[in-house]
Structures are given as structure tokens and as C-alpha cells.
N, C-alpha and C positions, 0 to 999 in steps of 0.2 A: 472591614478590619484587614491591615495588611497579611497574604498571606494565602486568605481565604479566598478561593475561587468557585465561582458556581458553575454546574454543568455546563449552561448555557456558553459562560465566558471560554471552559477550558473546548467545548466544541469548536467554539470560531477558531479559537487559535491553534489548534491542530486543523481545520481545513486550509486555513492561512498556510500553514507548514507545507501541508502536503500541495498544496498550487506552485507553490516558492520550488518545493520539491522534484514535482513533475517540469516544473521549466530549466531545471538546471538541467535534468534528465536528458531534454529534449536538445537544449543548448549539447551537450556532453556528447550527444550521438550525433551531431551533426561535425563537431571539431571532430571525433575520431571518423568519421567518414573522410571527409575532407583530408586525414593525414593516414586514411588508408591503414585505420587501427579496426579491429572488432570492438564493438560494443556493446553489452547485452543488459538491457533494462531491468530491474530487480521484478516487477513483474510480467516479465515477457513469458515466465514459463509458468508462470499460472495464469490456469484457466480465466475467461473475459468476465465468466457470469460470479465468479469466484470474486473476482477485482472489483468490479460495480455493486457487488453486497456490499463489500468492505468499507468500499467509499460513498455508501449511502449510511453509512452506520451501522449496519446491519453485519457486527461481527461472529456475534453467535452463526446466524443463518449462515453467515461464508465460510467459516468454521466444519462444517457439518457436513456444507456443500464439498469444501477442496478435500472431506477426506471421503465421502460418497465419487468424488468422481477420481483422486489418487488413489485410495484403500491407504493413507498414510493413517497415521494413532495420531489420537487426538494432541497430543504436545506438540508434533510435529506441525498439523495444521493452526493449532492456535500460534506459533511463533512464525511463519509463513504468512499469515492474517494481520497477524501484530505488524510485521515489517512494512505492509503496507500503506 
């Protein structure tokens, strides 16, 4: 039925996102290197082990993690998580 999405579909298509995502990224730091701009990655300053929960699915767990290893509250890390 149009409309209705199942986990499975909405998963691929947000890893889809986030590949497309990560490339422009990478595109984006390499043009502002080149023109001698700064550039800072949305997650350059969170933590690695933080980012690889995330992007395994595992938002709870990175969730729990980024505010264990920031001491930030938990809204804070759920929308930090969210962004990535």
C-alpha cells in the first residue's frame, strides 16, 4: 500500500542517505582544502566508538555511550546521534 514502509525498506534507504552523505562530505573537504577554507565534518568531534554505534544501528547504545564518555544529558546526545 502506497505510503506504508517497512523497517527493513526505511533502513536501506537511510544507509543509502548516509553513503550519498558521507561522500559529499568527503567531496566538501577536499574542495575547501584545495581553496584553503576550514572544514569540519559533522562528526569529527564526536567520539569514533560513538559514530560506529550509530552507524551500525545501534542508537540507543551510542546514545548512552556519547553521554558516558561527554557527561552531556541525554537530549543532547540523542540529537548528536540523531545527526548522524
Amino acid at each position: 500500500m502506497p505510503g506504508e514502509y517497512s523497517q527493513a525498506t526505511l533502513a536501506a534507504h537511510f544507509e543509502d542517505t548516509n553513503r550519498r552523505l558521507a561522500r559529499i562530505e568527503e567531496q566538501l573537504a577536499l574542495v575547501s582544502e584545495k581553496l584553503g577554507l576550514s572544514f569540519a565534518a559533522t562528526d569529527s568531534t564526536v567520539p569514533r566508538e560513538v559514530v560506529e554505534l550509530a552507524r551500525a544501528g545501534n542508537k540507543l547504545e551510542a546514545t548512552t555511550r556519547y553521554r558516558e564518555l561527554t557527561g552531556a544529558s541525554f537530549d543532547e546526545a540523542r540529537d548528536v546521534v540523531v545527526g548522524l
